[in-house]
C-alpha positions as CSV (number, residue, x, y, z in Angstrom):
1,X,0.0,0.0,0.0
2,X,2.7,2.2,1.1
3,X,4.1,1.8,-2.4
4,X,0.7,3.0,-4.4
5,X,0.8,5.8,-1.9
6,X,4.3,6.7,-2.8
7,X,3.3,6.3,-6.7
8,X,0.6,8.3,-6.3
9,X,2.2,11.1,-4.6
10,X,5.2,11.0,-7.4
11,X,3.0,11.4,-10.3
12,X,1.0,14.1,-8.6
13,X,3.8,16.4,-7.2
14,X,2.7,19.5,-9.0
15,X,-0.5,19.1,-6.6
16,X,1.1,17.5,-3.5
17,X,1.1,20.2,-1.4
18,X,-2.3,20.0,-1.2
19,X,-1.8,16.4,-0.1
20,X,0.3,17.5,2.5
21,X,3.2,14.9,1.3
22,X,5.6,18.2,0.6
23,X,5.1,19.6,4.4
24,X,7.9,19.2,6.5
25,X,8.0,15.9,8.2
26,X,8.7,15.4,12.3
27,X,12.5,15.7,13.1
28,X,11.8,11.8,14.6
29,X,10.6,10.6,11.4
30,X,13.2,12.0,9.3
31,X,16.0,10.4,11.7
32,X,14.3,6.9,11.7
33,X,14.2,7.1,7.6
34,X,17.9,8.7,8.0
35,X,17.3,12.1,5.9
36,X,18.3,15.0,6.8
37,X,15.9,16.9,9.4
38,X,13.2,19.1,7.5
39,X,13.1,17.1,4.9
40,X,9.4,16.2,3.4
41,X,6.9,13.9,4.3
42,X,7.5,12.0,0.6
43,X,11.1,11.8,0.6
44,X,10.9,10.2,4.0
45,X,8.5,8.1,2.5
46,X,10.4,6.8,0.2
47,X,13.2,6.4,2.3
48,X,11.7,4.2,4.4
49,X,10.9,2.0,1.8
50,X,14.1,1.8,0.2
51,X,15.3,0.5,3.9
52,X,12.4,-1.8,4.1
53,X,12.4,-3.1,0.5
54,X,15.7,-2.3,-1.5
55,X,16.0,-1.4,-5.3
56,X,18.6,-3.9,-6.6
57,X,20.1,-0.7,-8.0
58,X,21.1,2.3,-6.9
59,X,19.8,4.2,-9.5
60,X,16.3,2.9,-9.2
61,X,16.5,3.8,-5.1
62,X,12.6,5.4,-4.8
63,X,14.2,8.8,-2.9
64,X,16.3,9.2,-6.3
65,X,13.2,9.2,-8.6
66,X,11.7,11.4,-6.2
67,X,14.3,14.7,-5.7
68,X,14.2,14.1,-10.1
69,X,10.2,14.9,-9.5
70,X,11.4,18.0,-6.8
71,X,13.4,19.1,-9.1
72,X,11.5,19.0,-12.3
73,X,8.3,20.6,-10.4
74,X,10.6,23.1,-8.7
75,X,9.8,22.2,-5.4
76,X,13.7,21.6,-4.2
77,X,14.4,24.6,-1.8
78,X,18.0,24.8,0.2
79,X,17.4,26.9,3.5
């Protein structure tokens, strides 16, 4: 399920924020996932996942294919 949810979000960045997946995720969450604190509710998201469930590739990790989707939407901002 976790995976749909993560799909989902991913192909629906542009309206995300309304979804509340690019808010700021607890401090907690982001440790447990190991990101970097502040970092957003998807990317954590797909963190975890990566830990639970690991691409056999790096390059198909599911954080990767989501900072391309930050990127492209322009929703990447450095504090």
């Amino acid at each position: 399920m976790l995976e749909i949810e993560l799909y989902s979000q991913i192909k629906t960045i542009n309206l995300a924020s309304e979804q509340g997946c690019l808010e700021k995720a607890p401090d907690h969450i982001c440790e447990k996932t190991l990101v970097i604190p502040n970092s957003f509710w998807i990317t954590c998201l797909a963190a975890a996942l990566d830990i639970l469930d690991p691409p056999l590739l790096e390059s198909e990790k599911r954080v990767n294919k989501v900072f391309k989707e930050l990127a492209k939407n322009d929703s990447l901002k450095i504090d």
